[in-house]
Structure formats: structure tokens, C-alpha cells
C-alpha atoms as a printed R data frame, in Angstrom:
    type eleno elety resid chain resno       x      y       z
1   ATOM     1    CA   UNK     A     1 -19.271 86.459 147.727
2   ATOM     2    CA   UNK     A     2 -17.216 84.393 150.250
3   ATOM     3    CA   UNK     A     3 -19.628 81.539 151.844
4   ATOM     4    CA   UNK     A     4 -17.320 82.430 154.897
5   ATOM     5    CA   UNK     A     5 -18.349 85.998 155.115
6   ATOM     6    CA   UNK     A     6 -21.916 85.431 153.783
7   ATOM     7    CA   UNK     A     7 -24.549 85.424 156.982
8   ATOM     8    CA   UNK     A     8 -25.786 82.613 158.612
9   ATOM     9    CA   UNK     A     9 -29.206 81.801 159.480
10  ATOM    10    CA   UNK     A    10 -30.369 80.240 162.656
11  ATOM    11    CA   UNK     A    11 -30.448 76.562 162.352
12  ATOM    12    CA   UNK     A    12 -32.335 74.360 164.170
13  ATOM    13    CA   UNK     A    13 -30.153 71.432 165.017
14  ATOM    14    CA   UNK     A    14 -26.138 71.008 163.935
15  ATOM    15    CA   UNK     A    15 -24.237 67.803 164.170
16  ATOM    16    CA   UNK     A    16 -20.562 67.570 164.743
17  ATOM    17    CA   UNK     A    17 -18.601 64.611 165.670
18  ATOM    18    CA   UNK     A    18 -15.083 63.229 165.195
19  ATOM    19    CA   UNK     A    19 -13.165 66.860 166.337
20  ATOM    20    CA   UNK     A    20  -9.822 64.638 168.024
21  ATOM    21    CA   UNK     A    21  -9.062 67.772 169.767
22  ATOM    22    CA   UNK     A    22  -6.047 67.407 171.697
23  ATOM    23    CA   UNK     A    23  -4.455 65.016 168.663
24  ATOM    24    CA   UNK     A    24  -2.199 66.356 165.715
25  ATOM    25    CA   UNK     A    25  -4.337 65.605 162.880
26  ATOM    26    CA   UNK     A    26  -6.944 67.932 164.112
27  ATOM    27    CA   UNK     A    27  -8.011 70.960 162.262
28  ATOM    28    CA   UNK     A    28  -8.889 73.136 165.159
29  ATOM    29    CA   UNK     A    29  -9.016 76.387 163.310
30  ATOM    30    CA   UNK     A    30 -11.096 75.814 160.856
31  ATOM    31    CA   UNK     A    31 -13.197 74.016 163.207
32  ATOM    32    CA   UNK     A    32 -13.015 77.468 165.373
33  ATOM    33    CA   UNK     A    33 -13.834 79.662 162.590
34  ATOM    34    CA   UNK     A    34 -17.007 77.583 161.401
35  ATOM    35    CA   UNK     A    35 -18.493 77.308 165.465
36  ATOM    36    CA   UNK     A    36 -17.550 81.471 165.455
37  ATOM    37    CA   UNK     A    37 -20.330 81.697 162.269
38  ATOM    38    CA   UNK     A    38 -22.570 79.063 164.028
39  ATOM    39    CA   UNK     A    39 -26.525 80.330 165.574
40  ATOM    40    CA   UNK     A    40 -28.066 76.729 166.183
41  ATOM    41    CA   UNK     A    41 -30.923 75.971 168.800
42  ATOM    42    CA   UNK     A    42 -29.213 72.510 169.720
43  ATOM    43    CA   UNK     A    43 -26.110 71.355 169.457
44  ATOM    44    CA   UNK     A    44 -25.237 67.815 169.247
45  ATOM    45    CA   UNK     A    45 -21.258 66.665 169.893
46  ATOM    46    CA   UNK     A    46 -21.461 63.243 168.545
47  ATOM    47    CA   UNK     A    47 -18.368 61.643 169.486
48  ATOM    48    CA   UNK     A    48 -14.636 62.007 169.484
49  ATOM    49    CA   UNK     A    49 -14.886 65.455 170.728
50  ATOM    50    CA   UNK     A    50 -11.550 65.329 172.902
51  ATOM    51    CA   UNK     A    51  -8.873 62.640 171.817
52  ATOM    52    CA   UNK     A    52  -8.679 61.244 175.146
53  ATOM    53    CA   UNK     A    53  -7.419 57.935 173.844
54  ATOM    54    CA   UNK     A    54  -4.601 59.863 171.733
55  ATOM    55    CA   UNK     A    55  -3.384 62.492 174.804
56  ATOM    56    CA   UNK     A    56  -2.932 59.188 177.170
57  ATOM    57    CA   UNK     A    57  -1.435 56.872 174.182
58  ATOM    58    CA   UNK     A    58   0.803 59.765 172.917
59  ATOM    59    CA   UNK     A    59   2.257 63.537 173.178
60  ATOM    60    CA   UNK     A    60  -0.794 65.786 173.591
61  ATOM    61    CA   UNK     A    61  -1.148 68.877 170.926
62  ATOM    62    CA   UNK     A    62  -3.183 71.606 172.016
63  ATOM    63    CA   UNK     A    63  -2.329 75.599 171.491
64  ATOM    64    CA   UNK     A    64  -4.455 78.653 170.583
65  ATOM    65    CA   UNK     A    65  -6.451 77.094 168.325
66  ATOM    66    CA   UNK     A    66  -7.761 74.583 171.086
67  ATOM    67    CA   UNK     A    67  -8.344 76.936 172.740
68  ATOM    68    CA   UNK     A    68 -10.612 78.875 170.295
69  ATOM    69    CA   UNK     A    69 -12.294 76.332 170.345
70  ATOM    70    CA   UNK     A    70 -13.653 75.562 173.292
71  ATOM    71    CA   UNK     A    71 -14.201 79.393 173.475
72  ATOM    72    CA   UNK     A    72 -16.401 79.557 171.039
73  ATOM    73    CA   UNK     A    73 -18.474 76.446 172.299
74  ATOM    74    CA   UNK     A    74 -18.643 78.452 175.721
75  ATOM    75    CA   UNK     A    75 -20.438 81.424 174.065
76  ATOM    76    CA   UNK     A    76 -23.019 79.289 171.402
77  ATOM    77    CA   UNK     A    77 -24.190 77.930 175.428
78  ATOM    78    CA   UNK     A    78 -24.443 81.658 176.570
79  ATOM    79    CA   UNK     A    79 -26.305 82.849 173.438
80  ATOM    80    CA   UNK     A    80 -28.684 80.266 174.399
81  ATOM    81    CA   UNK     A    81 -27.839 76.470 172.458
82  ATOM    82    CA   UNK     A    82 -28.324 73.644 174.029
83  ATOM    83    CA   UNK     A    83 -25.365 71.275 173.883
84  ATOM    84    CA   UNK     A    84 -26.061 67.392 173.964
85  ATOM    85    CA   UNK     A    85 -22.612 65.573 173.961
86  ATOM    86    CA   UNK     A    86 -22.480 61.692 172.838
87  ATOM    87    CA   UNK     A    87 -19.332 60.795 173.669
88  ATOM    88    CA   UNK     A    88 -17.573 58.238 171.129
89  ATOM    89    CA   UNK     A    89 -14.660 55.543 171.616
90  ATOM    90    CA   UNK     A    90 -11.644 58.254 171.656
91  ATOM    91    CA   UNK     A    91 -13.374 60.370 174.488
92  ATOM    92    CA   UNK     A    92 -15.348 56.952 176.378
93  ATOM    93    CA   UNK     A    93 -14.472 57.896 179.522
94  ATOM    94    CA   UNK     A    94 -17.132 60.819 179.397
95  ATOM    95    CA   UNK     A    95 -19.559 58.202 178.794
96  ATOM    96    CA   UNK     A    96 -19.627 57.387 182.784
97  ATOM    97    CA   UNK     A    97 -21.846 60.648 182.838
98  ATOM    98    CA   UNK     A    98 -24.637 59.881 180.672
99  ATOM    99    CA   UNK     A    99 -28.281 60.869 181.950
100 ATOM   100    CA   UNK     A   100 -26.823 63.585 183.616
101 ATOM   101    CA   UNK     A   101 -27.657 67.511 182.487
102 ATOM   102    CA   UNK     A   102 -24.092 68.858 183.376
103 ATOM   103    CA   UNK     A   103 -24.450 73.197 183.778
104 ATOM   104    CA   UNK     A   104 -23.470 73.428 180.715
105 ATOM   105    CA   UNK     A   105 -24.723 69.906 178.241
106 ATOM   106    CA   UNK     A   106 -26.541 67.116 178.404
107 ATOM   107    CA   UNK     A   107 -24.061 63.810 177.967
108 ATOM   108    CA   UNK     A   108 -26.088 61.074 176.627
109 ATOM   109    CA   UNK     A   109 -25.284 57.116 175.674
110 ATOM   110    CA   UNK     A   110 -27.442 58.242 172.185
111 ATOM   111    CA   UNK     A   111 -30.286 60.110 171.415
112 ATOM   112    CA   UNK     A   112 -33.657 60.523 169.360
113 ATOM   113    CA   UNK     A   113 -33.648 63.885 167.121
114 ATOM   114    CA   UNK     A   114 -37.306 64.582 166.253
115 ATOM   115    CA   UNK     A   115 -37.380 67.046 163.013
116 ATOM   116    CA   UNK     A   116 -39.179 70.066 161.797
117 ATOM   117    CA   UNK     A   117 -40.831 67.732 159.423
118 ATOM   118    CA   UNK     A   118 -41.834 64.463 161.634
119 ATOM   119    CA   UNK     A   119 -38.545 61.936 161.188
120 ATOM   120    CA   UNK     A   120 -37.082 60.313 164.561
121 ATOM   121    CA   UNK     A   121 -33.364 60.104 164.409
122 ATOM   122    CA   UNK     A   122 -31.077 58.167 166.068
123 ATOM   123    CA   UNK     A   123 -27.987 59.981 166.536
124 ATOM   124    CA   UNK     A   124 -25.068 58.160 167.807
125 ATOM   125    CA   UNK     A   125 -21.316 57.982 167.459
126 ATOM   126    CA   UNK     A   126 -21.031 55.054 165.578
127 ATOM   127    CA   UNK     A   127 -19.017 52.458 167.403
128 ATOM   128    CA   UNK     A   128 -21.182 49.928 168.556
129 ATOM   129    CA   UNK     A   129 -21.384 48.749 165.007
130 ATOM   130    CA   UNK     A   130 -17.702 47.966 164.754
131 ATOM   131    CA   UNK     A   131 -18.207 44.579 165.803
132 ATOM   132    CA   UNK     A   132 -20.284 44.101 162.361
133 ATOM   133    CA   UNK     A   133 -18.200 45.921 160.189
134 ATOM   134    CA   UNK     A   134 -14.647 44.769 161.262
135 ATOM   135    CA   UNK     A   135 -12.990 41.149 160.799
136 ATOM   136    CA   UNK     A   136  -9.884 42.026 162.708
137 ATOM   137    CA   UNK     A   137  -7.838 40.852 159.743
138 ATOM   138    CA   UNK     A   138  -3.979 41.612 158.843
139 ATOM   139    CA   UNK     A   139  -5.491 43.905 156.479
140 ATOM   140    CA   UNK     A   140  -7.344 45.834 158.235
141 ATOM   141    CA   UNK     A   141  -4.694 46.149 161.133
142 ATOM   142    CA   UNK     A   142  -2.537 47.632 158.695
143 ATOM   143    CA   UNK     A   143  -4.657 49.984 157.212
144 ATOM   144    CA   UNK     A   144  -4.857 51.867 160.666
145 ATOM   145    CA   UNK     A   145  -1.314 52.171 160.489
146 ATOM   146    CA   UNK     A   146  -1.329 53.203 156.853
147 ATOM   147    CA   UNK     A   147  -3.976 56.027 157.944
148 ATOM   148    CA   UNK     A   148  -2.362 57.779 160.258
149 ATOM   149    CA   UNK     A   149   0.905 57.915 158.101
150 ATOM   150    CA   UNK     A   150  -1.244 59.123 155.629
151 ATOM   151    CA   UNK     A   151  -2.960 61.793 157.831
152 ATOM   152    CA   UNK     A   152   0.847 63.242 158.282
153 ATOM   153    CA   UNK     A   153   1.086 63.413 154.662
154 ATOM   154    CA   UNK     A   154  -2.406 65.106 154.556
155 ATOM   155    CA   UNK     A   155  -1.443 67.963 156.882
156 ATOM   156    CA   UNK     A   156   2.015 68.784 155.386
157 ATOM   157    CA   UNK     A   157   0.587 69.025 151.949
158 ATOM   158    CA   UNK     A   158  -2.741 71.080 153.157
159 ATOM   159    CA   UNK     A   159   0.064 73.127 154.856
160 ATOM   160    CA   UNK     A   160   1.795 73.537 150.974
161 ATOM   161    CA   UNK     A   161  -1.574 74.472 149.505
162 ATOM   162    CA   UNK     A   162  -2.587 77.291 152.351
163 ATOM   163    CA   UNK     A   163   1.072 79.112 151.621
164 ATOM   164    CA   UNK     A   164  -0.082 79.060 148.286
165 ATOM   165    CA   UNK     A   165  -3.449 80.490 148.917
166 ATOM   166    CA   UNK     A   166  -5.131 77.025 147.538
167 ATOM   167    CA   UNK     A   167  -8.269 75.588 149.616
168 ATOM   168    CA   UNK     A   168  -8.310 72.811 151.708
169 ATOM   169    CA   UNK     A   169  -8.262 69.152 149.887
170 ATOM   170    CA   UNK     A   170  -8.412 65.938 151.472
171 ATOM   171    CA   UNK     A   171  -5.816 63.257 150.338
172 ATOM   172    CA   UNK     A   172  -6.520 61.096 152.590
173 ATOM   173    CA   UNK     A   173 -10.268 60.833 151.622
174 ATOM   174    CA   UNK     A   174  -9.089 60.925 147.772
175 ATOM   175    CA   UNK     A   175  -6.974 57.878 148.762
176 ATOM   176    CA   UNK     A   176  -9.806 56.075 150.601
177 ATOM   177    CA   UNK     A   177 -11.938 56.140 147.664
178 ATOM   178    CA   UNK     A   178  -9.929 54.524 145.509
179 ATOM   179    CA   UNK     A   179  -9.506 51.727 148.265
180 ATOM   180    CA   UNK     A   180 -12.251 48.510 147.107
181 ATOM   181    CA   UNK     A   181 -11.484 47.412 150.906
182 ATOM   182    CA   UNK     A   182 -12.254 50.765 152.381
183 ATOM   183    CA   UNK     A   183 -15.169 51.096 150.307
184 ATOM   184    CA   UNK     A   184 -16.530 47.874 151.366
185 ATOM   185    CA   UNK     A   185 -15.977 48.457 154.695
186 ATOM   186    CA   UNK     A   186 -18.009 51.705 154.859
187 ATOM   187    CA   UNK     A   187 -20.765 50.065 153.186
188 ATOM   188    CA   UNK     A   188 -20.984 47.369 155.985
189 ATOM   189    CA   UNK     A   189 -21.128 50.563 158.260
190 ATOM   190    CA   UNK     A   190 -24.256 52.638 156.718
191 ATOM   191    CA   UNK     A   191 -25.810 49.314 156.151
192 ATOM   192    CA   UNK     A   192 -25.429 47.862 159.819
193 ATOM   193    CA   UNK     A   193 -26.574 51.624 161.394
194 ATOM   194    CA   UNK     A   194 -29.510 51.403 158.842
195 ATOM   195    CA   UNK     A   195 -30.473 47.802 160.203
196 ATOM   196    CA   UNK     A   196 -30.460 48.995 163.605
197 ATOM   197    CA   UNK     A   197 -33.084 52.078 163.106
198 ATOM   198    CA   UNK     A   198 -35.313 49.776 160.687
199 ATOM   199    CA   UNK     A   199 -35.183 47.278 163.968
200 ATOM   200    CA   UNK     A   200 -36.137 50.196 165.966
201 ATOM   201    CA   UNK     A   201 -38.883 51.634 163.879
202 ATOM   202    CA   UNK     A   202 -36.987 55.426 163.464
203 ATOM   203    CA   UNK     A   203 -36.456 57.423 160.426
204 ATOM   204    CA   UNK     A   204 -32.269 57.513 159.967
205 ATOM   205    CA   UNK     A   205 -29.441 57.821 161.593
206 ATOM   206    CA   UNK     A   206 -26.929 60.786 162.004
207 ATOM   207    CA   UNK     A   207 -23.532 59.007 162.966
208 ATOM   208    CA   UNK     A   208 -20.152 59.755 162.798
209 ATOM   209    CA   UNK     A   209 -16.575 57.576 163.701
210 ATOM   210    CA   UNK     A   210 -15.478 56.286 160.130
211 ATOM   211    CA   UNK     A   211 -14.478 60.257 158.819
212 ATOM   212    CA   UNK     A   212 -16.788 59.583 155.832
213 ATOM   213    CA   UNK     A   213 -19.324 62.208 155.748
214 ATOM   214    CA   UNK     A   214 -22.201 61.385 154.025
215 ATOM   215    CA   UNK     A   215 -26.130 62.484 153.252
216 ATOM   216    CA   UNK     A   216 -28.134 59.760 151.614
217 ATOM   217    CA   UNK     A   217 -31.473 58.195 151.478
218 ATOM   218    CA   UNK     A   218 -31.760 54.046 151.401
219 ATOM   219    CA   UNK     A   219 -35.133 52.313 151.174
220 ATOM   220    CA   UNK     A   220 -36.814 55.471 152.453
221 ATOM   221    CA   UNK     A   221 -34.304 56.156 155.294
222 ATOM   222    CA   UNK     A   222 -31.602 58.833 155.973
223 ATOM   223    CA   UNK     A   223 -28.356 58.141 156.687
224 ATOM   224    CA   UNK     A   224 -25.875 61.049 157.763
225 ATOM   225    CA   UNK     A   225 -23.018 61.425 158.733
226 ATOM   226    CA   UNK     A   226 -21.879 64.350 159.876
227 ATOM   227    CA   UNK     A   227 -17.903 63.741 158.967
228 ATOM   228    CA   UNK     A   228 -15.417 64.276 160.663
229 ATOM   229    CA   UNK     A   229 -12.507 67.897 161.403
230 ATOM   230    CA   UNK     A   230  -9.529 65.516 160.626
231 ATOM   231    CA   UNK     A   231 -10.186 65.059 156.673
232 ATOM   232    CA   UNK     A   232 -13.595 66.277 155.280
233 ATOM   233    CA   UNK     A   233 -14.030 69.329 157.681
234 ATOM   234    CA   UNK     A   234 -17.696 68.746 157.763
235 ATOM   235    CA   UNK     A   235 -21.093 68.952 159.859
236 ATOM   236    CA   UNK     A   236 -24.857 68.802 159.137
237 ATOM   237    CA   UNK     A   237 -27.505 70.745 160.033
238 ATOM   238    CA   UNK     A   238 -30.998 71.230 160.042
239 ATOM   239    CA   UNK     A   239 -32.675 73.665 158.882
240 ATOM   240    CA   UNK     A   240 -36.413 75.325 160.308
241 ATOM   241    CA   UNK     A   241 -38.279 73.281 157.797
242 ATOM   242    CA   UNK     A   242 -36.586 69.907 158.975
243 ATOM   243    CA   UNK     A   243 -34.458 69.825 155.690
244 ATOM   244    CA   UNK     A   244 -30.813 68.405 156.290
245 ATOM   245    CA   UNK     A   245 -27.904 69.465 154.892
246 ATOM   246    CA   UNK     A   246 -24.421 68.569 154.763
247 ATOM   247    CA   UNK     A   247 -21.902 71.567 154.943
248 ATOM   248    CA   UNK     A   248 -18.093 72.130 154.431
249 ATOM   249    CA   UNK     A   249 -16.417 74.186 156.921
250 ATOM   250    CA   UNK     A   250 -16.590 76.704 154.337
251 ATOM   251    CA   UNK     A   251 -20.434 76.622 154.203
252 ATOM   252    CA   UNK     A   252 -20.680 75.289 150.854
253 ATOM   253    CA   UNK     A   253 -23.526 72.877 150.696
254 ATOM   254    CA   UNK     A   254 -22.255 69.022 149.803
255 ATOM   255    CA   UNK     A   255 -25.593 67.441 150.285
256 ATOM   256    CA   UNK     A   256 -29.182 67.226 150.583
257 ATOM   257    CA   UNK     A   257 -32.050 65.973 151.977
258 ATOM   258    CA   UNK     A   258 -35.522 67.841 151.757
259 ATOM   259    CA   UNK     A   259 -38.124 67.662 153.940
260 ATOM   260    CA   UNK     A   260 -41.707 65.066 153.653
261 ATOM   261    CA   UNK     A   261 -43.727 68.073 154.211
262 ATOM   262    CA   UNK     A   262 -43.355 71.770 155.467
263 ATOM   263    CA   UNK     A   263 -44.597 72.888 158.417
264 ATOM   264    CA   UNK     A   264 -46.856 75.872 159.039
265 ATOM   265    CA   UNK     A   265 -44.853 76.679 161.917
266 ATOM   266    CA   UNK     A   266 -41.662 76.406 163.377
267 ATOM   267    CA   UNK     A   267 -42.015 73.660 166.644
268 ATOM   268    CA   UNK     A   268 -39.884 73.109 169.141
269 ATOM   269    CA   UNK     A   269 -36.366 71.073 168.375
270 ATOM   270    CA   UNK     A   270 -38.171 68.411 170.331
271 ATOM   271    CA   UNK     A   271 -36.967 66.234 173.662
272 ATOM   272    CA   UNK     A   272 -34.394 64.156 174.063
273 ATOM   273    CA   UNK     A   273 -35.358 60.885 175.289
274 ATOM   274    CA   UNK     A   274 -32.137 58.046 175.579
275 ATOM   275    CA   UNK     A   275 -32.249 55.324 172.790
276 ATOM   276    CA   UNK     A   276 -33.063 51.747 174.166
């Protein structure tokens, strides 16, 4: 069977960060398609929804599949999800609204996730840790120019491989991984956001902002992150028993994490109190 076509179940909580609608890298449709599948009690946008920083810096790209888009997060808040934006570096001007329940989401600095099963989650863009996990050297400058050169190349061959009736394939994570800088650098990241909940005496993280997704446990914490709809095409969810999962927009299941225990019954999704 198709994982597109196969039902989905209700989830409790999903996790999506990292969209850069409004830039040309962003896969809007597929992003469109998976939110059109999507019955979720909460919602959480966690960062980088709208490429603000791109649509000021450079020619904005938005057509039908935008628009789908934001359709289709219009009717998950009619069918009843609540939506809890955290607004990242690429859409910071939003971030002048947080503590505020707009009609139609809550916008929030960061957030605690409470889960089926008991853990306290810090859910966050990301950001804040870039002053531990960059140097601001020559390198590293010009690997964020290499990036988005190599995001071009990404989307023209992806555009090759759907003629051909081929699935989607990041190169631009295949040519991350074989990057020893880029790999360090993304190990300073899950190690600096696992620092900060050990320091706060929560469970994990769910993060987004370096397009890595990710679904781990460290010293008895979880770190996710929920990817990214520029290159892995990603989000993670939770299920009713508190077990998280990391999911390709195609709903094939990329990761793991079962729950400490199982609950006799299905609680609330919890509140949403604002990290310190």
C-alpha cells in the first residue's frame, strides 16, 4: 500500500519547523499534501515558518502551493488543533507577539510539551544556541554560501527524479554527511540544546534550525528534531501513548523513541507554560 494513501490516526502532538515559506528552496507541496493527511490535537510551528528574512533580503516565491498551504493549516484549526507557533530567526519579527493567544495560535518565545508518558520537553527553534556552536570563521562563512548553491542543485535534480517518477532524495543532506566540519558542528548543536534541558531539569528537547532531523536518546534524554521542508521533508509526532516518532513526508517512519511506561488512559496534551 502507499504510506500516502494509507489512513492516519489521530496524533497527539506534531512538530514542524524550518517550512521557509515564501523562499525558493521550499517544498510547499509536499509540505501541503502531508498537513492535508494530518489529525493532531496540537500543533506546534517551531520556527522558520515564513522566510521573512529571505522575502525582505531577496525576490519573494510564493504561488498555489503557498497557498495550499496555509489552507490546509486554516482547516487542522477548524477541525479543532490547537496551533502554538515559536517563531525562529527567519520569521523573528513574529516573536514581538509572544504570550499572546492570537484567534487562531498561541505565539510563544518556547514552550514545555508534557507527554502521554510523563517527559517535559522543551521545544524551541534552536537559535539561541548559535552562539555555542558557531566560531564565525572563513569556513563557516563560506559554507552558507556553498549551501544555498547547493540547495539550487538539490531542487533541479529532485525536479529530474519526479519527471522520472523517482522519490524525493536529498543531496544536499547526502553532501552534509560526508562534511567532518558539518558533522562537528551539529554535534556542538544537540550537545549545547542537551546542556540546556539537563540545566533545567526537563526530559529533551524537540528543536529545529540546522535542517538535520534527528530522534535520539543521550544519557537518558531525547533529542528531536523535527527537520526541516527544504531537504529532509520531515516532522515528528507523538503518538497517544507518548511514543515519538520521526516521519518523512511520505509517512514512512525514520525513527523512534518508545515510551517509559503506558498509560491507562489517554490525558490531556497538557498546558503550555513559557520556558524560563
Amino acid at each position: 500500500m502507499n504510506p500516502a494513501a494509507a489512513p492516519v490516526p489521530l496524533r497527539r502532538a506534531v512538530f514542524i519547523s524550518d517550512v521557509h515559506l515564501g523562499s525558493r528552496h521550499c517544498h510547499a507541496a509536499e509540505l501541503a499534501d502531508f498537513l492535508a493527511r494530518l489529525r493532531c490535537k496540537r500543533l506546534y510551528l517551531v520556527g522558520d515558518i515564513v522566510d521573512l528574512w529571505w522575502m525582505a533580503q531577496r525576490r519573494a516565491s510564493w504561488g498555489a502551493a503557498q497557498n495550499r498551504v496555509v489552507e490546509a493549516l486554516h482547516a487542522l484549526r477548524r477541525a479543532g488543533t490547537e496551533i502554538v507557533y515559536i517563531p525562529g530567526n527567519h520569521d523573528r519579527p513574529v516573536r514581538r507577539f509572544c504570550g499572546l493567544a492570537l484567534p487562531a495560535m498561541r505565539v510563544r518565545r518556547r514552550a514545555i510539551h508534557v507527554t502521554a508518558d510523563g517527559r517535559r520537553l522543551l521545544v524551541t527553534h534552536g537559535d539561541e544556541f548559535d552562539a555555542i556552536t558557531h566560531f564565525g570563521s572563513l569556513q563557516e562563512k563560506f559554507g552558507d554560501w556553498l549551501y544555498y548553491r547547493i540547495l539550487g542543485g538539490n531542487q533541479l535534480l529532485n525536479f529530474v527524479r519526479r519527471r522520472l517518477g523517482l522519490r524525493y532524495w536529498s543531496l544536499s543532506e547526502f553532501l552534509k554527511r560526508q562534511s567532518g566540519a558539518a558533522e562537528r558542528f551539529i554535534d556542538r548543536f544537540v550537545q549545547a540544546g542537551l546542556d540546556d534541558v539537563r540545566r533545567r531539569g526537563l526530559d529533551g528537547i524537540v528543536c529545529g534550525h540546522i535542517h538535520r532531523a534527528a530522534l535520539v536518546q543521550r544519557d537518558g534524554l531525547v533529542y528531536a528534531n523535527d527537520g526541516d521542508w527544504v531537504e529532509s521533508l520531515s516532522a515528528l509526532v507523538e503518538e497517544a501513548d507518548g511514543s515519538l516518532r520521526l516521519l518523512a513526508h511520505t509517512g514512512e517512519v525514520l525513527a523512534e523513541v518508545l515510551p517509559r511506561w503506558r498509560p491507562m488512559r489517554s490525558p490531556g496534551v497538557g498546558t503550555l507554560p513559557q520556558a524560563a
